[in-house]
DRENDREN-417000 format. One record per residue (C-alpha): residue number from 1; residue in three letters; chain; x, y, z. Coordinates in Angstrom, 1 decimal, decimal comma, always signed. Each point is the difference from the previous one (the first is absolute). Layout:
N
+-----+------+-----+--------+--------+--------+
| seq | type | mol |      X |      Y |      Z |
+-----+------+-----+--------+--------+--------+
| NUM |  Ala |   A |      X |      Y |      Z |
...
+-----+------+-----+--------+--------+--------+
This chain:
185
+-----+------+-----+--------+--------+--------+
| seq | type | mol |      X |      Y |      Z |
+-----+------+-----+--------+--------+--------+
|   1 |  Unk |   A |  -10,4 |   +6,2 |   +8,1 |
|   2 |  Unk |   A |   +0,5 |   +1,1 |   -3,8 |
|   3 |  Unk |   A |   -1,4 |   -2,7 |   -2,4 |
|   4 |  Unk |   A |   +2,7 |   -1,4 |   -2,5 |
|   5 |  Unk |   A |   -0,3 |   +0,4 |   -3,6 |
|   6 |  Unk |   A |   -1,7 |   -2,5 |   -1,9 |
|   7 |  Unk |   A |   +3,3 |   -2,5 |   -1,3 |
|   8 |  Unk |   A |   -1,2 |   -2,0 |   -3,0 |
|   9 |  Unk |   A |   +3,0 |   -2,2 |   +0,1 |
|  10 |  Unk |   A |   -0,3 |   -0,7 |   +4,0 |
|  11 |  Unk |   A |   -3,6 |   -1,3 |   -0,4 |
|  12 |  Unk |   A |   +0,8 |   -1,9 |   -3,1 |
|  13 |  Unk |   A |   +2,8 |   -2,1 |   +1,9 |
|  14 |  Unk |   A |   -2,3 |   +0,0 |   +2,9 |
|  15 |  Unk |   A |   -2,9 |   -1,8 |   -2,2 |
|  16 |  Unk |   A |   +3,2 |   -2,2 |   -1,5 |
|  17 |  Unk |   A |   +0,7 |   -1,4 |   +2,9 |
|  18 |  Unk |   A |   -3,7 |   -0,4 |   +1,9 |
|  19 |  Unk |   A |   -0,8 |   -2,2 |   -3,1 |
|  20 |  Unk |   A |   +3,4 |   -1,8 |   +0,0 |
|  21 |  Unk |   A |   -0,9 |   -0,6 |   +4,2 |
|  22 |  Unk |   A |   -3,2 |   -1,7 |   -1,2 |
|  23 |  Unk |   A |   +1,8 |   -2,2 |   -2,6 |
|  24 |  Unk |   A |   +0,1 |   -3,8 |   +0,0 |
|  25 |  Unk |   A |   +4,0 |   -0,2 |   +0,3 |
|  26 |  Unk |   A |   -0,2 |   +2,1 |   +3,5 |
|  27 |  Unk |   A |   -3,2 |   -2,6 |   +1,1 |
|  28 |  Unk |   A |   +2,5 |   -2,7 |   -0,6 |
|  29 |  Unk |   A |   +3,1 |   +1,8 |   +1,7 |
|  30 |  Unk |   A |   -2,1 |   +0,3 |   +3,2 |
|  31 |  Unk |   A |   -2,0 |   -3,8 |   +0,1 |
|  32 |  Unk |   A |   +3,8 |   -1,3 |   +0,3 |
|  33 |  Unk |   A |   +0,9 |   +1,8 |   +3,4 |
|  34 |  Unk |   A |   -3,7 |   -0,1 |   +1,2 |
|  35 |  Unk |   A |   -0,9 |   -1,5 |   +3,3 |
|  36 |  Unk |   A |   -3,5 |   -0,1 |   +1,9 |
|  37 |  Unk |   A |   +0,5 |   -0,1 |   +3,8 |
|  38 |  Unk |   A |   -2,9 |   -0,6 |   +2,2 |
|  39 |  Unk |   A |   -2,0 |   +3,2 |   +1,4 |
|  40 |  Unk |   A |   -2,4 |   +0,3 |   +3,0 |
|  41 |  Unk |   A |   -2,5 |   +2,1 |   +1,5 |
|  42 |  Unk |   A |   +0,4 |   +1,7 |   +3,1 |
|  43 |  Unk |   A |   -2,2 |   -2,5 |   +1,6 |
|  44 |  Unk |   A |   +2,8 |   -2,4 |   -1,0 |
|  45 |  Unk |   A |   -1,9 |   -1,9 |   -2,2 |
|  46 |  Unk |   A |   +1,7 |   -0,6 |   -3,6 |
|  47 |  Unk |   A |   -1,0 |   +2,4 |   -2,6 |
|  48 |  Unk |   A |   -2,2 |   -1,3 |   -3,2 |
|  49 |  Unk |   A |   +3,1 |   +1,4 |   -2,5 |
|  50 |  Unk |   A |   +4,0 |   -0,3 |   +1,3 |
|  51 |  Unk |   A |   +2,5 |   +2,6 |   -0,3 |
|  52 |  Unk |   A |   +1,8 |   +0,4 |   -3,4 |
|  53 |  Unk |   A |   +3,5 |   +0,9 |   +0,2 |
|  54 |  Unk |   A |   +3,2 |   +0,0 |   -2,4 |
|  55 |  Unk |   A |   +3,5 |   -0,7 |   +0,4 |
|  56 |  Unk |   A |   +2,4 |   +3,1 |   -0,6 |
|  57 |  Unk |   A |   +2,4 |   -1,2 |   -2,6 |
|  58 |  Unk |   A |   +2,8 |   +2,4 |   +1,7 |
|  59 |  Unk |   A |   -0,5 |   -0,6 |   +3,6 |
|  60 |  Unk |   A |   -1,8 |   -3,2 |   +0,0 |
|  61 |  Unk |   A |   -2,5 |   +1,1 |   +2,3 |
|  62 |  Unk |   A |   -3,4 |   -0,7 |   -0,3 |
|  63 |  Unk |   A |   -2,4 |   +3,2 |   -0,3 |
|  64 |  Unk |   A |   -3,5 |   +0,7 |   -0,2 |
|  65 |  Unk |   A |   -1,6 |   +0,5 |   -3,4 |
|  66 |  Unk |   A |   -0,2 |   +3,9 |   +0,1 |
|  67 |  Unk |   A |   +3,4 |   +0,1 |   +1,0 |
|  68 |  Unk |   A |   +1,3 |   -1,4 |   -3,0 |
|  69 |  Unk |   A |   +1,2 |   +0,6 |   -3,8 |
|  70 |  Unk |   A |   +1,3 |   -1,2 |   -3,2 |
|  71 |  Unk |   A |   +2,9 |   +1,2 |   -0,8 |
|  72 |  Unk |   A |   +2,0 |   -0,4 |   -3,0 |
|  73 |  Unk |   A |   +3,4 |   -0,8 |   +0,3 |
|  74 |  Unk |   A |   +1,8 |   +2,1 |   -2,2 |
|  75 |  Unk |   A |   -2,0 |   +3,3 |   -0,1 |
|  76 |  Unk |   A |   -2,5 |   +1,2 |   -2,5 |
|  77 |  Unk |   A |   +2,2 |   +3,1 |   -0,3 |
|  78 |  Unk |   A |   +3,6 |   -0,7 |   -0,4 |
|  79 |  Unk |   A |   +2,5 |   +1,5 |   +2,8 |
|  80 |  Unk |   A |   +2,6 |   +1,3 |   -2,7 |
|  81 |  Unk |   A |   -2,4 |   +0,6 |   -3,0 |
|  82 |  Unk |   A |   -3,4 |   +1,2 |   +1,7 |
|  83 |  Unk |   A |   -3,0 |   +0,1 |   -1,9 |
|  84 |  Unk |   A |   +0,5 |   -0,6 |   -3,5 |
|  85 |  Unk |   A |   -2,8 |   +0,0 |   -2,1 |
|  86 |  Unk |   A |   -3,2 |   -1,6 |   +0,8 |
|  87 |  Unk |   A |   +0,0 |   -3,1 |   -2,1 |
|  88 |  Unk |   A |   +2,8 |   -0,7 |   +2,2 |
|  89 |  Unk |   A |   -1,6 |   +0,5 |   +3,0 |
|  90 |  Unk |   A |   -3,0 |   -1,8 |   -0,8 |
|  91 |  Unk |   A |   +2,7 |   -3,2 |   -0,9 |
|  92 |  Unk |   A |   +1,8 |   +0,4 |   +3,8 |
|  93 |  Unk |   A |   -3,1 |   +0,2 |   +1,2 |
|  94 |  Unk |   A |   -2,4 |   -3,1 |   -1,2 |
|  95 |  Unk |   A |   +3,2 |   -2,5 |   +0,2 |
|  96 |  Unk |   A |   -0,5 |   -3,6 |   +1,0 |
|  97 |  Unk |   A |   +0,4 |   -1,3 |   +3,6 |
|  98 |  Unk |   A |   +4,0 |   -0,7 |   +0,2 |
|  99 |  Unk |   A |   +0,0 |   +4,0 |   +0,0 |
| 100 |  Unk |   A |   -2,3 |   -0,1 |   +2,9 |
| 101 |  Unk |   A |   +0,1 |   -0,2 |   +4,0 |
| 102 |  Unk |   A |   -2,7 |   +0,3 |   +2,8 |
| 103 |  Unk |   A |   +1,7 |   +2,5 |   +2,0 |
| 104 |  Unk |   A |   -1,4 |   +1,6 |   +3,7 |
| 105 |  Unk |   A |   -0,5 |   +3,8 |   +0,4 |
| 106 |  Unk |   A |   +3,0 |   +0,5 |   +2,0 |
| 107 |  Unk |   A |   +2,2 |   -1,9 |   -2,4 |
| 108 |  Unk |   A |   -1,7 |   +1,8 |   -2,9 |
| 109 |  Unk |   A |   +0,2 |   +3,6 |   +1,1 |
| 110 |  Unk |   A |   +3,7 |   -0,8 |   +0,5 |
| 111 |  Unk |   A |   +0,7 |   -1,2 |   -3,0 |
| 112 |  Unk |   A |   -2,0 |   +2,8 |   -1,9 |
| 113 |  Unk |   A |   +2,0 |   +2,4 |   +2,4 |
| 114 |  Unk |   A |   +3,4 |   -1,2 |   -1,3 |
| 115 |  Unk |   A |   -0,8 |   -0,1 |   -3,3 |
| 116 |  Unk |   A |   -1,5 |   +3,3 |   +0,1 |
| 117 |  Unk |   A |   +3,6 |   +1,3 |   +1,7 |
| 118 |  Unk |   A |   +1,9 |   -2,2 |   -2,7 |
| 119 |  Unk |   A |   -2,4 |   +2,6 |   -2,8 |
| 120 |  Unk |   A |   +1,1 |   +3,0 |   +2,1 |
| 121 |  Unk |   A |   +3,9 |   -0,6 |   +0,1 |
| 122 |  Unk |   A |   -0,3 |   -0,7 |   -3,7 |
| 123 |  Unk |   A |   -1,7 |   +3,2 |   -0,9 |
| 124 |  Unk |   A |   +1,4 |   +2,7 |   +2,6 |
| 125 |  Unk |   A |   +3,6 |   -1,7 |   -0,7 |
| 126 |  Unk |   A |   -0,6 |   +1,2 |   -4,0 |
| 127 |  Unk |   A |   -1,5 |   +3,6 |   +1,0 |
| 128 |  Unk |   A |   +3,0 |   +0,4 |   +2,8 |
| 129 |  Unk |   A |   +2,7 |   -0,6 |   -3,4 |
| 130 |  Unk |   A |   -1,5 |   +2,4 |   -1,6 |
| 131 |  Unk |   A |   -0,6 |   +2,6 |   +3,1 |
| 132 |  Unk |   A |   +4,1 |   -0,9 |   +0,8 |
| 133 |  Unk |   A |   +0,9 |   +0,8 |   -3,8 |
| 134 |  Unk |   A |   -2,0 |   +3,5 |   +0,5 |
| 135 |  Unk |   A |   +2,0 |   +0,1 |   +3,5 |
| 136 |  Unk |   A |   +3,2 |   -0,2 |   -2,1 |
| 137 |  Unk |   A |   -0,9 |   +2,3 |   -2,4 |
| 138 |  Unk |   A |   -0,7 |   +2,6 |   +2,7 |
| 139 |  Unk |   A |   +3,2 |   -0,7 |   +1,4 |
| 140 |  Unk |   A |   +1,9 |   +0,5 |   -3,3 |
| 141 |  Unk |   A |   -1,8 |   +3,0 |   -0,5 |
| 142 |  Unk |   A |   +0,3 |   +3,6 |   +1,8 |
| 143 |  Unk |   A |   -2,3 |   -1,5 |   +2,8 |
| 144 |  Unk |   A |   -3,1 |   +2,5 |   -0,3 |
| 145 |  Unk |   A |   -1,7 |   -0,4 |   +3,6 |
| 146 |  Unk |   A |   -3,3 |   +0,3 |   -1,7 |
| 147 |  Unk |   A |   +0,7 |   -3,5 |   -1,9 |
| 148 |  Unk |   A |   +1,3 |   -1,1 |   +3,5 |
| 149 |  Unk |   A |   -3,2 |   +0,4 |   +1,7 |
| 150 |  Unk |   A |   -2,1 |   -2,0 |   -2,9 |
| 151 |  Unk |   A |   +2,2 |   -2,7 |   -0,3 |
| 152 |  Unk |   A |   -0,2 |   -0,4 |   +4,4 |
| 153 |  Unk |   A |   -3,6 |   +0,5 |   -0,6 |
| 154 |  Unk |   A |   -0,5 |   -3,1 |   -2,5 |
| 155 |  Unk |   A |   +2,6 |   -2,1 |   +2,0 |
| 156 |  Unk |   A |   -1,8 |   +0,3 |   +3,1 |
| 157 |  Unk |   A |   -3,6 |   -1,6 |   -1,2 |
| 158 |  Unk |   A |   +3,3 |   -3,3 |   +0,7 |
| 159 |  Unk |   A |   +0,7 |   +1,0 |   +3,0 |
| 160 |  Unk |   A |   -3,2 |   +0,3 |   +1,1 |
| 161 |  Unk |   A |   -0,2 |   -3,8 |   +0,6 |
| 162 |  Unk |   A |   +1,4 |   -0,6 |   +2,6 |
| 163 |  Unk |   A |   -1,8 |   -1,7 |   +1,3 |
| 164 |  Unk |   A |   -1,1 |   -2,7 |   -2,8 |
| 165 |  Unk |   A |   +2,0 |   -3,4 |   +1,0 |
| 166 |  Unk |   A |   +1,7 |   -1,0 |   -2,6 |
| 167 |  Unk |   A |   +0,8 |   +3,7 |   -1,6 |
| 168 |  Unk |   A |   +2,9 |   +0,5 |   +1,9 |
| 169 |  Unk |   A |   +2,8 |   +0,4 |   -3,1 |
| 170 |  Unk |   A |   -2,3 |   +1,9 |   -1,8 |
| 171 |  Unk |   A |   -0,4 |   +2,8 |   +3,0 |
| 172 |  Unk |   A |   +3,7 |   -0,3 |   +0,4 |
| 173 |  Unk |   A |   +1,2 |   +0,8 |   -3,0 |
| 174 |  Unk |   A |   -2,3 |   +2,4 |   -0,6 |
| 175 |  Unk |   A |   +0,8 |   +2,0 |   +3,4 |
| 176 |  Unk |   A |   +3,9 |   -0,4 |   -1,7 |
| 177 |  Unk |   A |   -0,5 |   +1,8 |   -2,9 |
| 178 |  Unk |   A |   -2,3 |   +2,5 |   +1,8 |
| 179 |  Unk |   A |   +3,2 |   +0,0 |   +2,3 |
| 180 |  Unk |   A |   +2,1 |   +1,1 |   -3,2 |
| 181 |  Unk |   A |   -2,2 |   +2,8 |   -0,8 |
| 182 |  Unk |   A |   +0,6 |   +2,0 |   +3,1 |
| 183 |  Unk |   A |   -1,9 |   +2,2 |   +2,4 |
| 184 |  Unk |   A |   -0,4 |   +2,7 |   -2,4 |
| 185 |  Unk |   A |   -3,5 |   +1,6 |   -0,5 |
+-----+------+-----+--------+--------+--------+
C-alpha cells in the first residue's frame, strides 16, 4: 500500500488532541461516570484489582475502559463553519466539562458518522450549485457534446456514492442534472 504524504496540519491536530486527552478536565469528565466492579481469576478467586468501567453518557450503558471516550459536545470543528483558524480550534477543543460527555465506541462512531454526513451535505450541496449553474449555462448555450461529457464526468464523482447513508439527495440530484445533460458523447 502507497504511503500518504507527510500532512503537517493532520499531525498537528493529532498532537492537539493526545495532549488535550491527557488534560485534567477529561480526568475529571471520566472520575464522575467511573465504576469499579469486582474481577476474578479463572480459578474463581477474586482478582487483587476490579474492573474499571464508565457509563456511556448517550446509551447509559456501562463499558469497559478501552471502550470508551470523551467527547465534546458541540464539536471541535463546527458542522456549518468547519475548521476555522487554529486559535479557534484550540478554544473548542480545551473547553471546560459542561462541553463534555463520556461516550461508548458505538455511540461515538455514530455520532462522528453523522456529523461527518452533516460536513458532506454542506460542502457537495455548494459544489452541486455551482456544477447546476455550469449545467444551465450548457443548456442555454449551443450544447457542444464535448462540454457535455466533462460536466457528466465531474457530476458523477456524486453519483458515485451510492452507497454512503446519508448521501442520498446529494447522488440524486446530481444523477438529475447529469439526466439534463443527455446521452450525448
Amino acid at each position: 500500500m502507497k504511503k500518504k504524504p507527510f500532512n503537517q496540519n493532520a499531525a498537528i491536530r493529532g498532537a492537539l488532541r493526545r495532549l488535550f486527552a491527557r488534560s485534567p478536565v477529561v480526568r475529571e469528565v471520566l472520575s464522575k461516570v467511573r465504576r469499579e466492579v469486582p474481577k476474578f481469576n479463572k480459578d474463581g478467586s477474586r482478582a487483587k484489582k476490579d474492573a474499571v468501567q464508565y457509563q456511556c453518557g448517550v446509551c447509559h450503558e456501562y463499558v469497559g475502559s478501552t471502550k470508551v471516550s470523551v467527547d465534546h459536545i458541540d464539536p471541535v470543528v463546527d458542522v456549518n463553519d468547519g475548521f476555522i483558524d487554529w486559535n479557534t480550534f484550540v478554544a473548542r477543543l480545551f473547553c471546560d466539562a459542561s462541553n463534555l460527555q463520556v461516550i461508548c465506541d458505538t455511540c461515538h462512531d455514530k455520532k462522528t458518522y453523522e456529523e461527518r454526513i452533516a460536513r458532506l451535505l454542506i460542502q457537495y450541496t455548494q459544489e452541486l450549485d455551482k456544477w447546476e449553474a455550469a449545467v444551465v449555462l450548457w443548456e442555454q448555450s449551443d450544447k457542444k457534446p464535448g462540454s457535455a461529457s466533462t460536466l457528466r464526468k465531474e457530476l458523477s464523482r456524486y453519483t458515485s456514492k451510492r452507497k454512503t447513508k446519508g448521501l442520498e439527495t446529494i447522488v440524486e440530484r446530481a444523477q438529475a442534472l447529469k439526466d439534463r445533460l443527455g446521452k450525448q458523447k
